[in-house]
MARKENU-950293 format. One record per residue (C-alpha): chain; residue in one letter; residue number from 1; x, y, z. Coordinates in nm, 3 decimals, m for minus. Layout:
REM MARKENU-950293
> cadena:residuo:num:px:py:pz
> A:A:NUM:X:Y:Z
...
//
This chain:
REM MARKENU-950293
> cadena:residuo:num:px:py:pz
> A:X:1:4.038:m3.321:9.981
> A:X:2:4.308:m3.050:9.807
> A:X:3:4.441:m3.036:10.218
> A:X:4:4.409:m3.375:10.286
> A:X:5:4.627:m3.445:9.981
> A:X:6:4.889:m3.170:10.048
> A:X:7:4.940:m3.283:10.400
> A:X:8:5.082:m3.647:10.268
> A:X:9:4.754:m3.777:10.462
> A:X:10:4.586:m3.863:10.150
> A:X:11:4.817:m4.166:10.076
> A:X:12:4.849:m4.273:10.395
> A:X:13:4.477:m4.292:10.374
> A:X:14:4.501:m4.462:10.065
> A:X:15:4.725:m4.725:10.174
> A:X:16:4.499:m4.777:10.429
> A:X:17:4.167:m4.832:10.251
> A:X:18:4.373:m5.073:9.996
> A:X:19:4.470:m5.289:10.299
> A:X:20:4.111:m5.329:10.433
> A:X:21:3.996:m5.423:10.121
> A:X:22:4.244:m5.676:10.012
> A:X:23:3.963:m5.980:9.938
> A:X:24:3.796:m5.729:9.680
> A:X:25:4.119:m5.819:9.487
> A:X:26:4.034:m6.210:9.495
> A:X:27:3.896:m6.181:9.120
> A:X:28:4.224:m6.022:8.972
> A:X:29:4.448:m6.275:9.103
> A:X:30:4.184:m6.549:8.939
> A:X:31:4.200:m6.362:8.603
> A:X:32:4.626:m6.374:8.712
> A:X:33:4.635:m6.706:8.773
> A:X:34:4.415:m6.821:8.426
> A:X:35:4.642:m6.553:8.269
> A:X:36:4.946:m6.845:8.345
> A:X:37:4.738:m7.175:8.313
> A:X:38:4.514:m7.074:8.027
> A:X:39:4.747:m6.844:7.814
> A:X:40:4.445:m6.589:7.889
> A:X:41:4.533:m6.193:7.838
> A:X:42:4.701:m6.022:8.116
> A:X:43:4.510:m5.668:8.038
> A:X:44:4.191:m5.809:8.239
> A:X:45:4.429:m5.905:8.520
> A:X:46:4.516:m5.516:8.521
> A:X:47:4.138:m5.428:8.430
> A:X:48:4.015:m5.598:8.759
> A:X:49:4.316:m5.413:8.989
> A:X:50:4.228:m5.073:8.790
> A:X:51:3.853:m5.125:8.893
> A:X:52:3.946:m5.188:9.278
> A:X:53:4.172:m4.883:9.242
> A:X:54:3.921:m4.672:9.105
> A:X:55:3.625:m4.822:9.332
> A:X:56:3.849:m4.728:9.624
> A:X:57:3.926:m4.363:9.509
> A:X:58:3.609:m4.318:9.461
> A:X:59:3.445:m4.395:9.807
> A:X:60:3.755:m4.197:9.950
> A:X:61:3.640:m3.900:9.756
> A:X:62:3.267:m3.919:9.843
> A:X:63:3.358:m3.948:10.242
> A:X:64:3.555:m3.643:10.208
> A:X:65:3.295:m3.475:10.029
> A:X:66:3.017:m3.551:10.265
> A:X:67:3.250:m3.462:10.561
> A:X:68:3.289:m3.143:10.374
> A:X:69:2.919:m3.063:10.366
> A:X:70:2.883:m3.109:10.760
> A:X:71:3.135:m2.843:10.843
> A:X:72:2.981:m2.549:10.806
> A:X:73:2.922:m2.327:11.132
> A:X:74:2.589:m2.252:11.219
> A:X:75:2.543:m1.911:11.245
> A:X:76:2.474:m1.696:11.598
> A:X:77:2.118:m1.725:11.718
> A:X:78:1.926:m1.485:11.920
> A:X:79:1.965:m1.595:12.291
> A:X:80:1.579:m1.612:12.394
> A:X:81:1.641:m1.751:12.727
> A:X:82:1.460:m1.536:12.980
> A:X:83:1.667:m1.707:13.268
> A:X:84:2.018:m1.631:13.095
> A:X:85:2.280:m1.417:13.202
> A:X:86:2.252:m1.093:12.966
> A:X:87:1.865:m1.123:12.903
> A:X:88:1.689:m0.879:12.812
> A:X:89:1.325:m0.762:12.958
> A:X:90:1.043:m0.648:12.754
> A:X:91:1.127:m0.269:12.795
> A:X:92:1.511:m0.331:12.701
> A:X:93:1.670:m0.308:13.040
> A:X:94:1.911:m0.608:13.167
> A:X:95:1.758:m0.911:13.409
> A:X:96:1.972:m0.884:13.697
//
């Protein structure tokens, strides 16, 4: 993630996420609108948004980890294709 956020990718990213998940804000503009009807506190308003801020961060985080654990190279193998080009026979010489 310390490249994605560098490049300026990790807000565009952000903004994204926030946008597909608008209707996981649907409970802070509830506790926003009994905030103005029912005199209720504004902090839960900002509670709820801080949780759907945080939930979001979160998931970006754990994609970019698990991406991060699928790019490693595998390491050269032995080629044990008798058929190959380059092959080797049992006493060392080349298969041509």
């Amino acid at each position: 993630m310390k490249n994605l956020r560098n490049s300026g990718n990790f807000f565009a990213a952000l903004l994204f996420n926030m946008l597909m998940s608008l209707e996981w804000t649907i409970p802070a503009w509830l506790l926003l609108a009994c905030h103005f009807f029912f005199d209720w506190s504004i902090r839960w308003f900002w509670i709820a948004l801080g949780v759907w801020l945080l939930d979001i961060l979160l998931k970006m985080e754990l994609m970019s980890w698990a991406a991060r654990c699928g790019n490693e190279p595998a390491r050269p193998q032995e080629n044990k294709n008798p058929y190959s080009v380059g092959a080797k026979t049992k006493d060392g010489t080349d298969n041509k």
